[in-house]
N, C-alpha and C positions, 0 to 999 in steps of 0.2 A: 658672060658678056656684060651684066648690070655691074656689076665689081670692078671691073675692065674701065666701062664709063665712067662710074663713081670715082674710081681713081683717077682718072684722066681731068676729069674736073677738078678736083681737088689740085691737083697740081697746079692747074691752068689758073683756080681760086688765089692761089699761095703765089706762083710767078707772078702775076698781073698785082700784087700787094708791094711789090718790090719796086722801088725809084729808078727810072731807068738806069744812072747811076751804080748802084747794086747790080743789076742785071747786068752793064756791060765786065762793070770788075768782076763779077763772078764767073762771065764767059771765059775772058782772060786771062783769070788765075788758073780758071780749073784749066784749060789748056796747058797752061804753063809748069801746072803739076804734073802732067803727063798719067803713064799710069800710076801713078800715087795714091792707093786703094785712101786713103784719109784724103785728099786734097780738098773732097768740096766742105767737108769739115774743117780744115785749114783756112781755105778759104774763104767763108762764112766767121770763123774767129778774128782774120785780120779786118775783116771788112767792118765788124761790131766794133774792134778797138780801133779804126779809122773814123767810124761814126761818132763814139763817143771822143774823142779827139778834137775834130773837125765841125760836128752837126752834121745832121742829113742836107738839110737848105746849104751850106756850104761847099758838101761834097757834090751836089747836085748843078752849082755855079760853075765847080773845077769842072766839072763834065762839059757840062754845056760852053764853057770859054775855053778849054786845052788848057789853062791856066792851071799849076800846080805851087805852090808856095815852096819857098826853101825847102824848110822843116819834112814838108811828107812823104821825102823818099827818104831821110833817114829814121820817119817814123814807122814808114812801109816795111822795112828792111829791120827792124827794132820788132816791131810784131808780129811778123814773120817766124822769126826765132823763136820768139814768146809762144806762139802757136803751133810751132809745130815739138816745142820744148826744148829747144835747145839752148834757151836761156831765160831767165825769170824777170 
């Protein structure tokens, strides 16, 4: 039962570290991946090469204003690929 809590904390430590931002694209994706035993893997990589891309403070504005720039769905769609390797 102490390993149970330990762990449950821990998660709750590590989600609660995340921009809300993060948290909602990682809802998202991992939906979106279905059962795709890698997806939050996947998801978690596009989300790194969207941060380093973008900034967190940036991607955190897109969130909060619905506002998305040209460029990020064919960067989205660009790392996508890259993560899940189907293109370099």
């Amino acid at each position: 039962m102490r390993s149970l809590w330990i762990s449950s904390s821990i998660i709750l430590l590590l989600t609660g570290c995340a921009s809300s931002a993060e948290r909602q694209f990682m809802q998202g994706c991992t939906e979106d991946m279905g059962a795709m035993s890698s997806g939050k893997k996947v998801c978690a990589c596009i989300y790194e090469k969207l941060e380093d891309t973008y900034g967190e403070e940036s991607l955190e504005r897109m969130n909060e204003m619905g506002y998305l720039p040209e460029s990020f769905g064919e960067n989205a769609m660009k790392f996508t690929e890259q993560c899940m390797g189907i293109s370099k």
